[in-house]
C-alpha positions as CSV (number, residue, x, y, z in Angstrom):
1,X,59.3,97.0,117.0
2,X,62.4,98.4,118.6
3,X,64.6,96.8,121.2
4,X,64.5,98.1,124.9
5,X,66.9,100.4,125.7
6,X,69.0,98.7,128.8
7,X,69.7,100.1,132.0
8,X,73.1,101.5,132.1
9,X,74.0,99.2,134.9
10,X,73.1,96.2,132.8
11,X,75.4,97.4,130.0
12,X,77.8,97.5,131.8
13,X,77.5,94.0,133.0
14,X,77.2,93.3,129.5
15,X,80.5,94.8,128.5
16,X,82.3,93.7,131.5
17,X,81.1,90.0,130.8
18,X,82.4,90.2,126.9
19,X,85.6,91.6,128.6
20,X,86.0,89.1,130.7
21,X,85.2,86.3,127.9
22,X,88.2,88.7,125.3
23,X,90.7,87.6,127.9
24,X,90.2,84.6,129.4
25,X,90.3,83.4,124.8
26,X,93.8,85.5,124.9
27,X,95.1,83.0,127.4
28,X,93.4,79.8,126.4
29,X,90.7,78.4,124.0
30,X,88.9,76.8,126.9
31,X,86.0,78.8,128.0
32,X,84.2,78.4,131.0
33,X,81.3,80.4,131.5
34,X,81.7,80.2,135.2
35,X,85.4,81.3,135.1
36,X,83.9,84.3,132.8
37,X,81.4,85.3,135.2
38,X,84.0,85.5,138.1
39,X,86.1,87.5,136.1
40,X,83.4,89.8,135.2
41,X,82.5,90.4,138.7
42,X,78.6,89.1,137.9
43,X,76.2,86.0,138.8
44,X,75.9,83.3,136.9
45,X,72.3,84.7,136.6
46,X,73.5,88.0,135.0
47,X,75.6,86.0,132.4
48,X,73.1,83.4,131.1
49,X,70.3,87.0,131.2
50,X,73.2,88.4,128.6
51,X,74.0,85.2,126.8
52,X,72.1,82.2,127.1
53,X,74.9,80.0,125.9
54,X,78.4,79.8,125.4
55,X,78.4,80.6,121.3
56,X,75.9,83.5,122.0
57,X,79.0,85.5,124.3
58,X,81.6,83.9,122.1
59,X,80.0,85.5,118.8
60,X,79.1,88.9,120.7
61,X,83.3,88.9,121.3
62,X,83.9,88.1,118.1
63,X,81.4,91.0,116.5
64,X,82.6,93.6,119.5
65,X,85.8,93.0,117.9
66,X,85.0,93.5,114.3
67,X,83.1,96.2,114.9
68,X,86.3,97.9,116.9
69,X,88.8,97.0,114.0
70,X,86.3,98.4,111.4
71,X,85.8,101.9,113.1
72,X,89.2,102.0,113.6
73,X,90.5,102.8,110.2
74,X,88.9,106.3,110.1
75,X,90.0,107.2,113.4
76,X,93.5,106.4,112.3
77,X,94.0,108.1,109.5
78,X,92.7,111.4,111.2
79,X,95.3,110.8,113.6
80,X,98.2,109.5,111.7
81,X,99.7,109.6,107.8
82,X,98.4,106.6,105.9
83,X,101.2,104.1,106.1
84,X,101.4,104.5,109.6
85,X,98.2,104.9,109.9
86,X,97.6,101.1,107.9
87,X,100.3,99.8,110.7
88,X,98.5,100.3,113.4
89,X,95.7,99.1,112.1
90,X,97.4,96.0,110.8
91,X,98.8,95.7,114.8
92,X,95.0,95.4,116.0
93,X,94.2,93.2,113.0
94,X,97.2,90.6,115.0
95,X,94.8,91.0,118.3
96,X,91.8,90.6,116.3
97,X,93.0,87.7,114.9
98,X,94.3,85.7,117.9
99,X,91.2,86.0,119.5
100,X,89.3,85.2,116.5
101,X,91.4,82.1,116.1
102,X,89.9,81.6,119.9
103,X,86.6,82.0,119.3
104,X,86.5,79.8,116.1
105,X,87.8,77.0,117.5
106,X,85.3,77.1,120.3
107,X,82.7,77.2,118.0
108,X,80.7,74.7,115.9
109,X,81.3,75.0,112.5
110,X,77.7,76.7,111.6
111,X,77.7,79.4,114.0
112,X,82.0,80.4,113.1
113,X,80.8,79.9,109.4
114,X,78.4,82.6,109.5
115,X,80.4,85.2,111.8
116,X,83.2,85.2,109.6
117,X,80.9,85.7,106.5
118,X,79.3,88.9,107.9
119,X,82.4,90.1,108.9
120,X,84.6,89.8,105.9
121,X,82.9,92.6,103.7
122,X,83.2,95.3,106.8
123,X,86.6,94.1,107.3
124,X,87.9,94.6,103.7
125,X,86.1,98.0,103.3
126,X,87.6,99.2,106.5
127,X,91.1,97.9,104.6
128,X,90.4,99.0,101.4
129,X,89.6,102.8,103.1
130,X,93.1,102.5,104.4
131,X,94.4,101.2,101.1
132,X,93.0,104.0,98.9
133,X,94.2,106.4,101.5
134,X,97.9,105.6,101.3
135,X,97.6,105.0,97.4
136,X,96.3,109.2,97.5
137,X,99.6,110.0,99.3
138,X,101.5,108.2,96.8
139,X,102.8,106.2,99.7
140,X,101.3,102.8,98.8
141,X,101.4,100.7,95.8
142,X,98.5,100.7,93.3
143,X,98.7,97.7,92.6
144,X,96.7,95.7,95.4
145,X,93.4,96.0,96.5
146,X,91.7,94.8,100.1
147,X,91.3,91.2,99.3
148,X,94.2,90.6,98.1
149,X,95.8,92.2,101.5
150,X,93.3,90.2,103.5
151,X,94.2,87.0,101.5
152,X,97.9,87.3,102.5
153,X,96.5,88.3,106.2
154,X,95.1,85.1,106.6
155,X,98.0,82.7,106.4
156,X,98.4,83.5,109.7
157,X,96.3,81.9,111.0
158,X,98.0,78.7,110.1
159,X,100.5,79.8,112.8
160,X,100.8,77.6,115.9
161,X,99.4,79.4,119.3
162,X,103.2,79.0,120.6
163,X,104.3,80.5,117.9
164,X,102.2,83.5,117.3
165,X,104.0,85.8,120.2
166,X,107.3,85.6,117.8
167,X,106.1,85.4,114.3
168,X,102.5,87.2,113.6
169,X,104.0,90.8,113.7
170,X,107.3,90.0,112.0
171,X,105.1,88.2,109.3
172,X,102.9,91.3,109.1
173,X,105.7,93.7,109.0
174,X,106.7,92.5,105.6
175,X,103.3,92.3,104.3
176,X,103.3,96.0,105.1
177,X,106.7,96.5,103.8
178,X,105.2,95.0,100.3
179,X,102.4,97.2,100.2
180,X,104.5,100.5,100.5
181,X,105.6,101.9,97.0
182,X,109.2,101.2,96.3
183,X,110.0,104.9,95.3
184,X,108.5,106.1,98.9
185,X,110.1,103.7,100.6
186,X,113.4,105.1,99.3
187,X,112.5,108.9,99.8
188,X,111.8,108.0,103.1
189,X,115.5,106.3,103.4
190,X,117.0,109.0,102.3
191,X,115.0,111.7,104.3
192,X,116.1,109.8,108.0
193,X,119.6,110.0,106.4
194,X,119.9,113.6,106.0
């Protein structure tokens, strides 16, 4: 038995409300669902219709979010070359993970346990895509695979909430910066030289 389609109105409510919860985590790990509805422009009626609790719109953040970082690998490397194209992915994966960091910590531990576990194999194919596309160019090292990136990825979240403005994409520069090969790295040197 299928779901019910919703009114286009409603999914909109729906989609303004998880906006609303994606920013009010940016600026603060406490959540209230009446601040969310206010910023959403909705009653508290229409929230608790969407998401009956706090977790339930914390987790639909948190998968709205995977789901965007996962889908955005393709679109990058149709628009970009694959090192640059692993960049900017790498740049959304800092935003993914500051607000993941947000949503965790609001969380019990059950419910954050299971998100991140349905998330993790999307995640790394979505890397690994990007991965075996730069290591077809020749521009990345064949070394490393996907969870081995995502590995080094997570050490930051042992970052500080002060500090992550001034150290997640520095940090993530040179993890990028030790995926590209060492011979493209110098070709491309050279190339801005001449």
């Amino acid at each position: 038995m299928s779901t019910p389609a919703r009114r286009p109105d409603a999914e909109r409510n729906r989609t303004r409300i998880v906006e609303a919860a994606r920013a009010a985590l940016a600026e603060s790990r406490h959540v209230h669902l009446n601040e969310i509805a206010k910023r959403a422009g909705v009653g508290q009626g229409t929230l608790y219709r969407n998401f009956p609790n706090r977790e339930a719109l914390l987790a639909e953040v948190y998968r709205r979010d995977v789901e965007e970082l996962v889908t955005a690998s393709s679109a990058l490397l149709a628009d970009h070359e694959p090192v640059e194209a692993l960049r900017r992915w790498l740049d959304r994966v800092i935003d993914y993970a500051e607000i993941k960091h947000g949503v965790l910590a609001a969380l019990e531990p059950a419910a954050w346990q299971d998100l991140v576990a349905h998330s993790q194999n999307p995640i790394e194919g979505a890397l690994g895509h990007l991965l075996d596309a730069g290591k077809a160019a020749g521009s990345i090292r064949t070394d490393v695979d996907a969870h081995g990136v995502l590995l080094l990825i997570a050490y930051l979240s042992r970052l500080d909430r002060h500090e992550w403005e001034s150290k997640a994409r520095p940090l993530m520069n040179v993890i990028l910066d030790g995926l590209r090969r060492r011979d493209a790295v110098v070709r491309e040197g050279a190339g801005r030289g001449s």
